[in-house]
C-alpha beads as a LAMMPS data file, in Angstrom:
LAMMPS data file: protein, C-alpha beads

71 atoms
70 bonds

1 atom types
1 bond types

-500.0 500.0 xlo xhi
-500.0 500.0 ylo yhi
-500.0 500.0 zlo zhi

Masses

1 110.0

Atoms # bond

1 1 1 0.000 0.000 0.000
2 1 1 1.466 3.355 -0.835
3 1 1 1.348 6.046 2.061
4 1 1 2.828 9.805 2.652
5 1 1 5.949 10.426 4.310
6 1 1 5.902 12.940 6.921
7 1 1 8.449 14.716 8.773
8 1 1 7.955 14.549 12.485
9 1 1 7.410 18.431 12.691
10 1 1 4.245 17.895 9.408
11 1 1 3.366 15.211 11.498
12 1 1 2.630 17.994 14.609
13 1 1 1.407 20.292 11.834
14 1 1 -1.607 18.059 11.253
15 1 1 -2.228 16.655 14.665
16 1 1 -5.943 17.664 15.084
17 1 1 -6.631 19.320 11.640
18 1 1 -9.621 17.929 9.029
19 1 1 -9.079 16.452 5.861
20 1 1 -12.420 17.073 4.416
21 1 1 -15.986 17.873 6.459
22 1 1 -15.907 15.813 9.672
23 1 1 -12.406 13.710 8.916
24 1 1 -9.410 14.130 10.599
25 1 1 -5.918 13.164 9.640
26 1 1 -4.595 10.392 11.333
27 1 1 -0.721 10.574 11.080
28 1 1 0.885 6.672 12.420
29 1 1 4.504 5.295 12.488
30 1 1 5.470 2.544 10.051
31 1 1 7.587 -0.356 10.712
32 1 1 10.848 2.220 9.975
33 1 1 9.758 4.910 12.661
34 1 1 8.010 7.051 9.691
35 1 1 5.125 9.270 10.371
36 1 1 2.818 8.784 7.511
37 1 1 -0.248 9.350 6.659
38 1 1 -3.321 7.333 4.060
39 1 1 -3.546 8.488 0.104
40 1 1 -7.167 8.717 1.276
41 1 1 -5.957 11.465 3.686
42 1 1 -4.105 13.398 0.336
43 1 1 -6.536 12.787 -2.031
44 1 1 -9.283 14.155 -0.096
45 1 1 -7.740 17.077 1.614
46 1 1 -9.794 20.219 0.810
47 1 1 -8.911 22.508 2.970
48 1 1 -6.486 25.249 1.929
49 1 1 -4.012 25.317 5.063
50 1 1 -3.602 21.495 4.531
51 1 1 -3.170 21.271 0.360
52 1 1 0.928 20.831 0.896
53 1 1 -0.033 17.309 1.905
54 1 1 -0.632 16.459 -2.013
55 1 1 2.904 17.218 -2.481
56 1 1 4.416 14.953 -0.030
57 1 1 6.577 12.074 -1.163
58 1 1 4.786 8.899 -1.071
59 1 1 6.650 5.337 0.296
60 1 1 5.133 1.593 0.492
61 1 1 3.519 0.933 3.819
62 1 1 5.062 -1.812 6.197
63 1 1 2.999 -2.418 9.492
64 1 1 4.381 -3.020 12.620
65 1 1 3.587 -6.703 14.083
66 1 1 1.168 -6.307 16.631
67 1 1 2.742 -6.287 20.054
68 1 1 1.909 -9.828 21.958
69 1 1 2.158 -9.628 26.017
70 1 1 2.198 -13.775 27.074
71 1 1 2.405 -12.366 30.752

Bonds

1 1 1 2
2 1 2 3
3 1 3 4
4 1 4 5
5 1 5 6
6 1 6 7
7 1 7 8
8 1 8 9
9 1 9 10
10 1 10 11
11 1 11 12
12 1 12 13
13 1 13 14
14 1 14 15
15 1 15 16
16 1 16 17
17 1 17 18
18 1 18 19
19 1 19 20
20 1 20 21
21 1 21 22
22 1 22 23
23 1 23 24
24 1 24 25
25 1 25 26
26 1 26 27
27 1 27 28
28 1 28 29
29 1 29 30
30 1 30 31
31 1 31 32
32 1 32 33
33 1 33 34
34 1 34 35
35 1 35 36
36 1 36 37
37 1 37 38
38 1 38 39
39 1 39 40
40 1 40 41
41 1 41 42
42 1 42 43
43 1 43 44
44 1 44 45
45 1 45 46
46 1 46 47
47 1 47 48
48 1 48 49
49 1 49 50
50 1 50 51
51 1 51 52
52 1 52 53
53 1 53 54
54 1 54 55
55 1 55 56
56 1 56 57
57 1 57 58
58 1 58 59
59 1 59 60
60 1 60 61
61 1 61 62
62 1 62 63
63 1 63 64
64 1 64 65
65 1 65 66
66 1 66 67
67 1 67 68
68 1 68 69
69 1 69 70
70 1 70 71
């Protein structure tokens, strides 16, 4: 799946702001420690103060494994 690369500091930028009518980004870390966000996210961004997102470099997604507690 192909996501956005964000730095940390467009990851704080976005914290809190809508994409589009009542959706909010959603910025997560990736398996390498990268804050990304969804092509969902970019595609539908409408919102003027938020547009840069479409020019943001775009990586493949690799989850983190979930984290398993055996305690």
């Amino acid at each position: 799946m192909i996501v956005h690369l964000l730095t940390e500091q467009q990851k704080n930028l976005l914290i809190g702001k809508r994409y589009f009518s009542n959706s909010y980004f959603n910025p997560i870390q990736d398996i390498n420690d990268n804050w990304i966000i969804s092509q969902e996210e970019v595609l539908n961004a409408t919102y003027e103060d938020v547009l840069w997102v479409k020019d943001l470099a775009t990586i493949e997604y690799i989850a983190k494994p979930p984290i398993i507690n055996f305690n």
